[in-house]
Every structure is written in structure tokens, then in C-alpha cells.
DOSEBA-35988 format. One line per 10 residues: number of its first residue (from 1); their letters; for each residue x, y, z of C-alpha. Coordinates in steps of 0.1 Angstrom, whole numbers, always signed. Layout:
<vexzas>
NUM	a	X:Y:Z  ...
</vexzas>
This chain:
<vexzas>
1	xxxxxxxxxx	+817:+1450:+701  +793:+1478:+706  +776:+1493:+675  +786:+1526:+670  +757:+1553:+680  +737:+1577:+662  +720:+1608:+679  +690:+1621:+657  +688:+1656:+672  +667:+1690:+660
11	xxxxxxxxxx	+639:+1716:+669  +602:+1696:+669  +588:+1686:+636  +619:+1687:+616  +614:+1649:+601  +637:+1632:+631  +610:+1604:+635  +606:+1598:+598  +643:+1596:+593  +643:+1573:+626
21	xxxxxxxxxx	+616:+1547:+607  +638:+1553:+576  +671:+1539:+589  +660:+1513:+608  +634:+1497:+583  +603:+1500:+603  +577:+1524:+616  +588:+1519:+650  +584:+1558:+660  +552:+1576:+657
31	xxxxxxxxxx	+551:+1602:+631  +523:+1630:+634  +522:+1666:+614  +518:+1681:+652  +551:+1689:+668  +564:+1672:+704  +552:+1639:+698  +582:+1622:+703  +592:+1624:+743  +611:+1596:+753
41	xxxxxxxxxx	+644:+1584:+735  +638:+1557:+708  +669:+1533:+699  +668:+1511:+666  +695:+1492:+648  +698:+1508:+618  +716:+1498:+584  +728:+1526:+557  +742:+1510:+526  +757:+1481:+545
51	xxxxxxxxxx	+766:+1504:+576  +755:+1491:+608  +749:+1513:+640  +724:+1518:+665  +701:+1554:+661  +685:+1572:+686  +656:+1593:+681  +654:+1621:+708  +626:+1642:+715  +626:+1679:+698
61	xxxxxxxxxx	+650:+1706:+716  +628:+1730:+734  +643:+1757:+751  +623:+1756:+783  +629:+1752:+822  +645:+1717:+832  +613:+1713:+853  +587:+1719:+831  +577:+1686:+807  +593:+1700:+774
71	xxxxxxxxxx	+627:+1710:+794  +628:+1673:+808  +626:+1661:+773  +658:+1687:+759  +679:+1670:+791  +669:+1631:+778  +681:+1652:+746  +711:+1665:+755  +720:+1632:+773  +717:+1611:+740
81	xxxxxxxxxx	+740:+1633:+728  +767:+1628:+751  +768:+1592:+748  +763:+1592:+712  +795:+1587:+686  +779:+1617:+661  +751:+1636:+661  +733:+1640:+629  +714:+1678:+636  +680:+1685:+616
91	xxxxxxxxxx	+668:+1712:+600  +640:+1717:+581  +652:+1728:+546  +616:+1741:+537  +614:+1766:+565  +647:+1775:+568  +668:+1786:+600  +647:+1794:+630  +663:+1809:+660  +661:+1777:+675
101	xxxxxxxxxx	+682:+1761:+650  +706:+1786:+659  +706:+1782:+698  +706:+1743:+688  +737:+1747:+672  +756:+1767:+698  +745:+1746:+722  +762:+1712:+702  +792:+1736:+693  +802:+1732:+733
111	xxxxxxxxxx	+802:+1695:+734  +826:+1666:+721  +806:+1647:+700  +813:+1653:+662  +780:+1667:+644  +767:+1666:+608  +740:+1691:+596  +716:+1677:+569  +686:+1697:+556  +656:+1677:+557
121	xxxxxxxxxx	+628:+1679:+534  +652:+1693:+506  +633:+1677:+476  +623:+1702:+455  +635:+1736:+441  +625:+1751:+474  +651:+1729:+497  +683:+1744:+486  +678:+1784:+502  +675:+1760:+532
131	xxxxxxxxxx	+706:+1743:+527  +728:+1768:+518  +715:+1793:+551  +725:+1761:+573  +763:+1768:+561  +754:+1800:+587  +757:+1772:+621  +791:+1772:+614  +792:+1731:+617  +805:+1719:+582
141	xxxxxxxxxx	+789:+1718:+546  +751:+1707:+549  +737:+1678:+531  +707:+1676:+517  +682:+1648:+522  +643:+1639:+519  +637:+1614:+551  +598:+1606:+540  +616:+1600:+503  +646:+1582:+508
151	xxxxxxxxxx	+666:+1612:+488  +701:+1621:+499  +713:+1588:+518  +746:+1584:+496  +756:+1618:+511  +744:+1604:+545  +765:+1574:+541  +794:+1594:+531  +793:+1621:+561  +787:+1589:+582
161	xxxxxxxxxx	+813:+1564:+571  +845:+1580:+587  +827:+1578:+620  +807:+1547:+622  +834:+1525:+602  +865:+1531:+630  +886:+1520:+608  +924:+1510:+613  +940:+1495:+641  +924:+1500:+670
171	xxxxxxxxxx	+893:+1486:+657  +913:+1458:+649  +925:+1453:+682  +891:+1459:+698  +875:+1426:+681  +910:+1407:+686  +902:+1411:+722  +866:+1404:+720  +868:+1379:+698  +859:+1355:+723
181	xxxxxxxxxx	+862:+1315:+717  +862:+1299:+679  +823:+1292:+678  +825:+1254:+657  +800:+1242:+647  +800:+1201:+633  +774:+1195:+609  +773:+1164:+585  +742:+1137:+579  +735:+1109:+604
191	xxxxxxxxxx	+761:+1086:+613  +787:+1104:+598  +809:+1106:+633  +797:+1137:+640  +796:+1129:+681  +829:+1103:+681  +843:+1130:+668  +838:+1156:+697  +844:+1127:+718  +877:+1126:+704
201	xxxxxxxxxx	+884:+1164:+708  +873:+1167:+744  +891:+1132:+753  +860:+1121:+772  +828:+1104:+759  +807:+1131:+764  +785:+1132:+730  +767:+1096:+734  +773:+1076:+699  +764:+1041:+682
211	xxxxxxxxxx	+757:+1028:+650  +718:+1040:+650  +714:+1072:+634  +699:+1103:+646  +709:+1097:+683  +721:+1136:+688  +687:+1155:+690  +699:+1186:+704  +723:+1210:+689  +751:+1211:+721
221	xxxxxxxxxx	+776:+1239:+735  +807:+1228:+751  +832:+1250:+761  +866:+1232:+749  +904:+1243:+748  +929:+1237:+717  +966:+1246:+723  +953:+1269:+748  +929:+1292:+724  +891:+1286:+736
231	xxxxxxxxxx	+868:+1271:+714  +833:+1265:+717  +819:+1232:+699  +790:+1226:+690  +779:+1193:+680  +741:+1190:+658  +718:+1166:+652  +726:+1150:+615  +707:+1165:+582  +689:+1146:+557
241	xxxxxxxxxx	+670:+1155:+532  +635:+1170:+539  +617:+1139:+522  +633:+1118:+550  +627:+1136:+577  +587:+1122:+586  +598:+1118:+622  +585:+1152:+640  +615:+1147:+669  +640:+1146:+637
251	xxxxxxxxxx	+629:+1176:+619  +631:+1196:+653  +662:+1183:+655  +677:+1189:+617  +656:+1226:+625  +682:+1230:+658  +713:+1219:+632  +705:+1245:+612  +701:+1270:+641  +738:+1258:+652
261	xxxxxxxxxx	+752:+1271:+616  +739:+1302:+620  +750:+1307:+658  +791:+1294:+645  +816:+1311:+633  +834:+1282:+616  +813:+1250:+602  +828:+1215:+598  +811:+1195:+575  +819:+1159:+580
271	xxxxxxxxxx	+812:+1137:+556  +816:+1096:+557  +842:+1081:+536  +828:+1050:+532  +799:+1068:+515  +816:+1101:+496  +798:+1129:+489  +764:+1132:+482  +738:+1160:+470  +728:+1162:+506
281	xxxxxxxxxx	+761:+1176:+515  +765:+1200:+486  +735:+1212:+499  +744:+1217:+536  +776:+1233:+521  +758:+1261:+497  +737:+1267:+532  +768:+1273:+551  +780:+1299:+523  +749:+1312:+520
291	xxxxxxxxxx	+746:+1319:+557  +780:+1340:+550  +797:+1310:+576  +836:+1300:+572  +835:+1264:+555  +863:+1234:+559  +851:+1195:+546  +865:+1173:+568  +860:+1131:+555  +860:+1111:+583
301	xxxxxxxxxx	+869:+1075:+587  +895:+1081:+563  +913:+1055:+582  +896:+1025:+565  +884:+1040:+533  +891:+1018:+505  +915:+1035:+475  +920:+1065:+494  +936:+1086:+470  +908:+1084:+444
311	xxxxxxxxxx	+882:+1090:+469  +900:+1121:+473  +905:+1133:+443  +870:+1125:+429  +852:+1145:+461  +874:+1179:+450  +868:+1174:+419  +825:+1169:+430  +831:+1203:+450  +847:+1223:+425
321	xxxxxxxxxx	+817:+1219:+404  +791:+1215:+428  +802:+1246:+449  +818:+1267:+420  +803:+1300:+440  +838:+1297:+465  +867:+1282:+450  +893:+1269:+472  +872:+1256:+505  +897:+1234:+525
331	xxxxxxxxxx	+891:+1194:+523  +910:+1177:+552  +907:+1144:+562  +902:+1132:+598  +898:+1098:+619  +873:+1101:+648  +884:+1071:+659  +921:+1077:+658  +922:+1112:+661  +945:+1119:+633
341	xxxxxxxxxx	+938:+1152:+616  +924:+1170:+647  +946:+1192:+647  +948:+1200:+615  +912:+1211:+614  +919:+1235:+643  +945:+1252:+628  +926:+1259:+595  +894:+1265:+615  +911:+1294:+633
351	xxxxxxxxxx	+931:+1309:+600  +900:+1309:+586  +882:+1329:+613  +908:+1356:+612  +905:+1360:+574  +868:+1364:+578  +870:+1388:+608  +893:+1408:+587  +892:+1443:+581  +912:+1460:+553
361	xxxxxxxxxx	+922:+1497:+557  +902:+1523:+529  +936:+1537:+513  +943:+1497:+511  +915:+1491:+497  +910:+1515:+467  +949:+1511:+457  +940:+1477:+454  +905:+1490:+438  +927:+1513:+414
371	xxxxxxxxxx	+948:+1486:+404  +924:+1462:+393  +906:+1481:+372  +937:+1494:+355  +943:+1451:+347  +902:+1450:+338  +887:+1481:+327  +844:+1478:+333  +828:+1472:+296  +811:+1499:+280
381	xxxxxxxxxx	+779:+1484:+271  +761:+1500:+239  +798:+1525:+236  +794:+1541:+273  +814:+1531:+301  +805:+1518:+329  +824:+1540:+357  +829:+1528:+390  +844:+1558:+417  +855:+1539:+450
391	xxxxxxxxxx	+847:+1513:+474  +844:+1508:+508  +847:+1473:+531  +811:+1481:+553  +815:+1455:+574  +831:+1421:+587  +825:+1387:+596  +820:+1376:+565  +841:+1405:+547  +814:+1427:+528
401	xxxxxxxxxx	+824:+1454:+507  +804:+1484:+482  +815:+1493:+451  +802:+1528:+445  +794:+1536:+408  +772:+1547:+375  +751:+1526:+356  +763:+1499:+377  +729:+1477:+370  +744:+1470:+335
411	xxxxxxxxxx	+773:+1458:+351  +780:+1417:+337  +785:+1390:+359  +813:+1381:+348  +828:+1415:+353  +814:+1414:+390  +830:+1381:+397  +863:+1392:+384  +864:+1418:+411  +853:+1393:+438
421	xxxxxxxxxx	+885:+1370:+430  +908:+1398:+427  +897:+1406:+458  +900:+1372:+478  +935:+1369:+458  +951:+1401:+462  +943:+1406:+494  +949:+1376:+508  +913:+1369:+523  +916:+1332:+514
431	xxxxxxxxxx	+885:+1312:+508  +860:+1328:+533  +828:+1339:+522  +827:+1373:+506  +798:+1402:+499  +804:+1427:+472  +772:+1449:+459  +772:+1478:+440  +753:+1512:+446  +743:+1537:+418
441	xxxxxxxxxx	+754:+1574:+427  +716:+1584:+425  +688:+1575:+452  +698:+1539:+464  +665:+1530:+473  +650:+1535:+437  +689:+1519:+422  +687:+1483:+416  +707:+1465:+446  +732:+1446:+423
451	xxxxx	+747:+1415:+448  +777:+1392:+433  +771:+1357:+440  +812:+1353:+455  +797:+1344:+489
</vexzas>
């Protein structure tokens, strides 16, 4: 799906470049003290607070013939504006309204897209007269914001959020449709069936397989079918650990495995049962989580392993301890050779994916937000509370949420991961990798960026 767009509009020299650089973490767009020097349109991918949308700086509105240089530049302008889902307008707080600001703001009054005025360069005593005349454009309450300081993006974030989030059920609908085919990736270390297995699923031998280890080099696509829903498999060369990997062809190759995780959706790791777990596939496992990826731990060759039961008892028991930062991740076994518990893995593999393509609807969200601090109030460190105001799910795929707060840096961890299991449990979102972090309600970039390790 299409990121949402943001149109960066205003009269030359109002700080639309510096807020460009600002959003989308670089100085992509040249910045000068003389006005006009941005002419073209500039796009960036931009994140606020965990929002994600493309940003468009356009050149500054000039009120001039459509033939002359500065009047080709207002109609790449105007055009940006058109296409764009909001317009944020500048002003320069400083200076106050000009007359162009004025004929700026008549102008966007006409169109369709929404707009949000924010005064820039508002730091300071002097910014606020500016503010307050912009109430005079007649386009909603003004925020206030420093683009060269970073001042004022919580606001931004707010005003934003309604737009950019598209929240409810046509957004849900939208990525339904586009979801495309379940991208799978099978990732294990060598010779744990990794290719028999997609052998298996495609009913052909098209992986090539034998006892030797490390014959897969290359991480494969192949476009497969399951109970008519597409999927797209993707079968990697096997991981060992770095000590073992001297051969330059195998460490391209474990490199390309690794590449494959973070192209899937869903990763199976397959371990042997002859062998049980081992440290290697812990750590293939906290890569997956870490990579924000849907997990499922599949043991092959289940059909000969020796006191089956046991085996299986002791590897949950290994996981629970070895990957305490996601309770709950499914542990299936399979045969490659038989085929037995195919389907199984299928049907978890694409529960799993809806969970973690999940979005859950704001009032949803803060009754359930409401609720759980009711059952937990925050600690009050040192006699003062901790107060947390609202949060917000920013984005999907893997379910990633704000909480929005005070003092939220003294927040415990313990107090963070409650909220992270209340979450996965009371909202049903199963055991998918999960984001929570908290923002302070002053200047973001200057709060500490707490993140909960509930992955």
C-alpha cells in the first residue's frame, strides 16, 4: 500500500527545507538563508514518532505569471498539493503574517486536500504573536514548532495522526487485498531438511538434497499454492555459527539466509530431531524476533525420533527460557519425508500473518489502555506518579504501538512488559512480535526513546 503523502507548502524562506531534512532524517534538501532555493519538488520517506509517510518539499509560493521561472515553480506547487493526502502550510512565526501568507491561504481554502497551519521558528517569546495572528487564515488552531530545533513535533504528530493513520476498516480492507502471497521463509542449519521439505510442499523435487550439507547456496523464490491461498517459499542456505563458516561460498550463502528473513513475512525454523535444539537455533530464533518476523519451530524428522515425547517436552521447555522475550511461539512437528504436519504449519503460518498485519481501532485501543491501567496503576517512583495520557498503534506488520506519557524514562521494566502482555492477551494478537515505546510529552528528540523488549 501506498504511503500516505505530505505536501510541505509556504511563502520562500519559511523553514520548508529544514523541516523536509528534519522528517526524513537527512540533509537531503539544500538549506540556504536566501529565499527560492528550493525549485523542483523533493520527496523523502519520512518517520514522525513511529508514523510513516512520504513528504514533499515544494518550492516557495510566488505569486507570479505561470510563464515566468518563479510562476512555474507555484504550478509544481500547487500540483503537489493536489496529489498530496494533507498539506502542512508554513509560516514564519518570527515575522508574522505577510500578504502572501494570506493569498496562500485563500488559495488552499479552494481545494480538497485537508491543511494544517504550523508556525515555524516559534522558539522563543517572540514566536507566539505569530501563532496566534495565523488563527486570522481561517484554517484551524496553529501549532507551533521549531523545524532547525526539533520543538513542537508531538503537536505535529497529533494534527498528523488522524490523516496519515487511516484508520478503521477500509484500511483494513486495503492491505487484505494487497496482501499479496504468504512470503515463507525456511531457515534452519545444514541438513536439517530444509530443501526435502519444499520438495515435499511443491510435490516435485525441485530444491536438490542429499546427505552433504550446505548444498542450497542461494536463498530461492518459488511461487507455490496451499488450499488455494498463494504463498511464496523461500528456501535458504543453512546457518552455522560464524566460527564455522571459513568457506567464502558459505558465508555468502548463510549472508543470502539472512537476507531471506528479512524479505519473509513468516519464518520457519526447522530444526533436526535427531539433534534437538541447539544455541545455534536460539540464535537464529532471537534474529527472527528481532527482525520483528512471525516465528513457528517446526522439528523435522519427527518420524524416527527416538522417545518422542520427551524430546518434545524438553525443546519447550529450552525455548521458554532461551527465548523468554515472546512467550507462546508455536512448536509443530513435521516429516519432510512423509509430509505429515504440512499442513498444519500452513495454517498457523497464515493465522499468524493476519495477527501481525493487524490493525486495532484507536477507541479499541485506549478502552483497552484504560482498562489496564485501572488492573496496574504505573508506580510512583520517589512519591510521584508516573502518568501515562493515551496510546496510539503507529503502524503494522509487526504491530507497533506508542504510549504517550510524563516522566515515562523512570518507567520499570517490569511495568513496560506488563503492558506488552496485556496487550498480546487482551487483544488477541497471539504470539507475533510486538513494538511498544514510550514518548515524553516534551521535545521527543531531547526525551529518552524508552523501547520494551516484547518483540
Amino acid at each position: 500500500m501506498p504511503l500516505p503523502t505530505v505536501a510541505i507548502v509556504g511563502r520562500p524562506n519559511v523553514g520548508k527545507s529544514t523541516l523536509f531534512n528534519r522528517l526524513v532524517g537527512k540533509k537531503l534538501a539544500l538549506v540556504d538563508d536566501r529565499p527560492g532555493v528550493t525549485r523542483d519538488r523533493r520527496e523523502g520517506e519520512a518517520t514522525l514518532l513511529g508514523l510513516e509517510f512520504k513528504v514533499i518539499d515544494t518550492a516557495g509560493y510566488e505569486d507570479e505569471d505561470p510563464a515566468t521561472l518563479p510562476g512555474r515553480m507555484r504550478v509544481q506547487t500547487e500540483a503537489a498539493v493536489r496529489e498530496a493526502d494533507v498539506a502542512l502550510f508554513l509560516i514564519d512565526a518570527r515575522e508574522g503574517l505577510t500578504p502572501l501568507d494570506e493569498e496562500i491561504a485563500r488559495w488552499l481554502r479552494t481545494g480538497a486536500t485537508p491543511v494544517i497551519v504550523a508556525a515555524n521558528k516559534a522558539e522563543g517569546r517572540g514566536g507566539e504573536a505569530g501563532r496566534l495572528e495565523a488563527f486570522a487564515l481561517g484554517l484551524g488552531e496553529p501549532l507551533a514548532i521549531s523545524a532547525e530545533h526539533g520543538e513542537g513535533v508531538v503537536d505535529l504528530f497529533e494534527a498528523l495522526r488522524p490523516i496519515v493513520e487511516r484508520d478503521g476498516p477500509e484500511l483494513e480492507e486495503e492491505e487484505e487485498s494487497e496482501g499479496g502471497p504468504l512470503k515463507l521463509a525456511i531457515v534452519g542449519r545444514p541438513n536439517a531438511g530444509k530443501s526435502t521439505l519444499v520438495n515435499r510442499m511443491l510435490g516435485e523435487e525441485r530444491m536438490i538434497t542429499g546427505p552433504e550439507a550446505g548444498i542450497t547456496r542461494d536463498a530461492i523464490a518459488l511461487e507455490w499454492e496451499w488450499q488455494g491461498r498463494k504463498v511464496q517459499l523461500v528456501d535458504t542456505a543453512g546457518l552455522r555459527k560464524r566460527a564455522k563458516v571459513d568457506d567464502k561460498l558459505e558465508r555468502l550463502s548463510a549472508a543470502d539466509a539472512r537476507r531471506a528473513i528479512d524479505r519473509s513475512e513468516v519464518v520457519v525454523l526447522l530444526l533436526d530431531a535427531t539433534r534437538g535444539l541447539e544455541v545455534q537455533d536460539l540464535k537464529i530464533a532471537d534474529a527472527t524476533v528481532e527482525e520483528g518476523r512471525v516465528l513457528i519451530i517446526a522439528v523435522n524428522k519427527w518420524d524416527v525420533a527416538d522417545n518422542a515425547s520427551a524430546l518434545f517436552n524438553g525443546i519447550k521447555a529450552a525455548l521458554e527460557e532461551g527465548l523468554s522475550q515472546l512467550k507462546g511461539v508455536p512448536l509443530l512437528t513435521v516429516s519432510a519425508k512423509t509430509g505429515k504436519g504440512i499442513d498444519q504449519i500452513l495454517k498457523v503460518a497464515f493465522e499468524l500473518r493476519e495477527a501481525w498485519s493487524r490493525r486495532v481501532g484507536t477507541g479499541e485501543l485506549n478502552r483497552w489502555f484504560e482498562q489496564a491501567l485501572e488492573a496496574n496503576p504505573p508506580p510512583a517512583p520517589k512519591g510521584r506518579r508516573i502518568k501515562l495520557r493515551y496510546v496510539t498503534q503507529v503502524k503494522n506488520r509487526p504491530p507497533s504501538f506508542v504510549v504517550f506519557g510524563n516522566r515515562v524514562d523512570e518507567l520499570p521494566d517490569s511495568y513496560r512488559r506488563y503492558l506488552v502482555n496485556a496487550l498480546r492477551r487482551d487483544l488477541d494478537l497471539g504470539p507475533v512480535p510486538l513494538r511498544l515505546n514510550f514518548r515524553g510529552s516534551r521535545n521527543p528528540f531531547d526525551a529518552p526513546k524508552g523501547k520494551v523488549g516484547g518483540r
